[in-house]
N, C-alpha and C positions, 0 to 999 in steps of 0.2 A: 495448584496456583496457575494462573493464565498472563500470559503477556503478550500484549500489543505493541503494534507502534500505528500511532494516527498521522499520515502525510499529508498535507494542501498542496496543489497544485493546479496550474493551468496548461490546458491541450488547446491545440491548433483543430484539433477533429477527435471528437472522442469514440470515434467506430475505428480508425485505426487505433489508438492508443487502446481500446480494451480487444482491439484483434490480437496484439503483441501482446498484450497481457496474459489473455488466454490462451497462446502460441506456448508461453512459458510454465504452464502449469505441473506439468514432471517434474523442471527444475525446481519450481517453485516448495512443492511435497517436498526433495529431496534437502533442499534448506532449513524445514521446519517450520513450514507455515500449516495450520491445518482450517482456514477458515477467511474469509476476508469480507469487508462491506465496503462496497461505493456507494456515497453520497454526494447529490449535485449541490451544489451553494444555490439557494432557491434565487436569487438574484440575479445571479451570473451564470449564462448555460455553457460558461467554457472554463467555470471553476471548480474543481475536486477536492474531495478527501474520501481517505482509504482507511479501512479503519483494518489490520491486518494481524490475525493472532498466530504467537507464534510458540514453539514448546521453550525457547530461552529467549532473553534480552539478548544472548551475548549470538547465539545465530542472528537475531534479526538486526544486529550490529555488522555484525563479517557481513553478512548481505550489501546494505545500505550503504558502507561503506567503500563498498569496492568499485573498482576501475569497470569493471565489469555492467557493472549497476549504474553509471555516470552515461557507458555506451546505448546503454538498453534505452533510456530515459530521452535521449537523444533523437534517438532512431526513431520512437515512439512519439513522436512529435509532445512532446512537453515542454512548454513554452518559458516557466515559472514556477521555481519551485516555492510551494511556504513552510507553514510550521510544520516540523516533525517533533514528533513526542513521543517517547518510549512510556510504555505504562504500564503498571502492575496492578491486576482486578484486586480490590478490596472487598466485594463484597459482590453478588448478583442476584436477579429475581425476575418474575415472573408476575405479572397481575391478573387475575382473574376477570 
């Protein structure tokens, strides 16, 4: 079974904000993430979501929640947070 969490958010610069992103990627493995996708809001070029899979809900909980993660977020120039949503795959596929 697969779980994600999708976050919105807005950046000030998004070449620093995915520098810092990519700066954390050890830690990031070492949490339990094994995968992730940025998407821009076709609209908005200073709008995000991440769509980020991880091995438990409950790592990518301890994550997001923490003091840690509030700093990070900070640093990284993120202006706006929006919807975050924990999710569990039902179902996947592929189209020819």
């Amino acid at each position: 079974m697969a779980y994600a969490l999708s976050i919105g958010f807005k950046v000030d610069d998004y070449d620093r904000w995915k520098a810092d992103f990519d700066a954390g990627e050890a830690e990031r493995r070492e949490t339990g993430q094994s995968s992730y996708q940025v998407f821009r809001v076709h609209d908005d070029p200073d709008n995000f979501v991440i769509l980020v899979e991880w091995e438990s809900l409950e790592q990518a909980k301890a994550v997001i929640e923490s003091d840690e993660m509030q700093e990070i977020a900070q640093h990284s120039g993120i202006i706006e947070m929006g919807e975050m949503l924990y999710l569990v795959e039902v179902d996947s596929g592929t189209l020819d």
